[in-house]
C-alpha positions as CSV (number, residue, x, y, z in Angstrom):
1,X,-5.4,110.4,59.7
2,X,-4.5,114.1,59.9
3,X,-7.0,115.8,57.3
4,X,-4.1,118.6,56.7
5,X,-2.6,116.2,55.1
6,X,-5.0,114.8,52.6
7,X,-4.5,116.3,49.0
8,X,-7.3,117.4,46.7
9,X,-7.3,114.1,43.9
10,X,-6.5,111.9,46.8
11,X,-8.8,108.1,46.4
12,X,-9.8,107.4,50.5
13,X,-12.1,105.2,51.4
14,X,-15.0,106.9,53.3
15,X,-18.6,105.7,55.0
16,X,-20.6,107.4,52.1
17,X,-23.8,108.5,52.7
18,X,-26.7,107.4,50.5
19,X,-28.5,110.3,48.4
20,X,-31.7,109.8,51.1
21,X,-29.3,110.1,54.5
22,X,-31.1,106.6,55.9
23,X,-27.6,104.5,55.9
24,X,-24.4,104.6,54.7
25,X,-22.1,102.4,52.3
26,X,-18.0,102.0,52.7
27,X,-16.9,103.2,49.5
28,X,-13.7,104.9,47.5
29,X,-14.1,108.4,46.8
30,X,-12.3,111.3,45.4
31,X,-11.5,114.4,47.6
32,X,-12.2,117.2,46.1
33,X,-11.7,120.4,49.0
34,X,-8.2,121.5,50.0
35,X,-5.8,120.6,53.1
36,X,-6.5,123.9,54.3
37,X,-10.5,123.9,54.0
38,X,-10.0,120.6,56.1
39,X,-8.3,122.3,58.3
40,X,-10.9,125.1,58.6
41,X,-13.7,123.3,58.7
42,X,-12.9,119.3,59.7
43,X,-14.8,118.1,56.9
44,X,-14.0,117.0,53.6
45,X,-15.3,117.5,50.3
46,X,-15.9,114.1,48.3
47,X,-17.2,112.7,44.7
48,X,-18.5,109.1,45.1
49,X,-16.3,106.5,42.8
50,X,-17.9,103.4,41.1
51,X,-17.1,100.1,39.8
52,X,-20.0,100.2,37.6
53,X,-18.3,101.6,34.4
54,X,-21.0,102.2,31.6
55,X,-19.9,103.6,28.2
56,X,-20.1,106.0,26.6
57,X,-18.6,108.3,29.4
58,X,-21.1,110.9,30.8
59,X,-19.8,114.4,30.4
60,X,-20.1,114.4,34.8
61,X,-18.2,111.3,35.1
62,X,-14.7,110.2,34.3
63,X,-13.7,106.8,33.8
64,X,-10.4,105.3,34.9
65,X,-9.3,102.4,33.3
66,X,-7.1,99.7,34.8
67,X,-5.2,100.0,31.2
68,X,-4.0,103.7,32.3
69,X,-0.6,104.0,33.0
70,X,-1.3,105.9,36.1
71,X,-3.9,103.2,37.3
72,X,-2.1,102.0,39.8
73,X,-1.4,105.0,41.5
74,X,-5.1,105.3,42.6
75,X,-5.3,102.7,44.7
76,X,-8.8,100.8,43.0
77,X,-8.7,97.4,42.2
78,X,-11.0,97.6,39.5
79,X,-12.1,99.6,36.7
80,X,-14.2,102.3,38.3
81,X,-16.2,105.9,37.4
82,X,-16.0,109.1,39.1
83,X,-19.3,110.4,39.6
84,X,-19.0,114.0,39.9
85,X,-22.7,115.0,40.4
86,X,-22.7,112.6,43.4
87,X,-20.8,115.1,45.6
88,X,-20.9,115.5,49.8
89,X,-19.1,117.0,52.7
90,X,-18.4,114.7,55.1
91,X,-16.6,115.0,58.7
92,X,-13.3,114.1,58.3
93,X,-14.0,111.2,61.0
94,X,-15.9,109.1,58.1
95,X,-12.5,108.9,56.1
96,X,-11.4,105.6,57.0
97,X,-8.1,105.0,54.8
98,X,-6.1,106.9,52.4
99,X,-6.0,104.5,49.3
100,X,-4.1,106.6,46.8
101,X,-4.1,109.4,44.5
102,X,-5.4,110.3,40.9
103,X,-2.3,111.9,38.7
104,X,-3.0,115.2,36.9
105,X,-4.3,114.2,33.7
106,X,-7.2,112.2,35.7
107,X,-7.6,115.2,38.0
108,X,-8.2,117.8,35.0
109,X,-10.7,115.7,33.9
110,X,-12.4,115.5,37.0
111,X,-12.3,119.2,37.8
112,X,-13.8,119.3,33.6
113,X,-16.8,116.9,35.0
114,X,-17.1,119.0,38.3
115,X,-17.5,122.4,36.0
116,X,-20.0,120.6,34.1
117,X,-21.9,118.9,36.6
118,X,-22.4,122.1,38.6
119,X,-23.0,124.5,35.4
120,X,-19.8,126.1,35.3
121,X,-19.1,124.7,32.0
């Protein structure tokens, strides 16, 4: 897969690395950097995405429900959370698979959670 052409709010699968760096777990995520950063830099940008959804929402995580309308677009199977305290750069050789992509609303709210979870907000 050519990073240039992965889009910010695109859902990949990636090898995730755990918070301690001992192992790491296949797992959707959302990418958060630009074509052309990946381009600079062959890495990518991710926030890790659950299927543990918990509710109330945390103001750093964004839920998308299967019952959107733009749901399927993304790619998930389930339910899942956007976590968007658990961020990391990765090399762009642990994307495995482009899965989908979140639509604008859901993007806006993760760039809100983003702000927030790194005290821009």
């Amino acid at each position: 897969m050519k990073l240039q052409d992965l889009p910010r709010g695109s859902v990949v699968l990636v090898a995730f690395p755990f918070t301690d760096l001992t192992a790491t777990k296949v797992r959707p995520a959302i990418v958060l950097s630009t074509p052309e950063f990946h381009a600079r830099h062959g890495d990518v940008i991710i926030a890790a995405v659950s299927s543990v959804v918990r509710r109330p929402e945390h103001p750093t995580s964004v839920l998308l429900p299967v019952d959107s309308p733009d749901f399927a677009r993304t790619g998930l199977r389930v339910a899942s959370t956007v976590h968007c305290g658990k961020l990391v750069t990765v090399q762009g050789t642990l994307v495995l698979k482009r899965l989908g992509h979140l639509a604008s609303p859901a993007l806006r709210r993760v760039d809100t959670a983003l702000r927030r979870a790194v005290g821009l907000a």
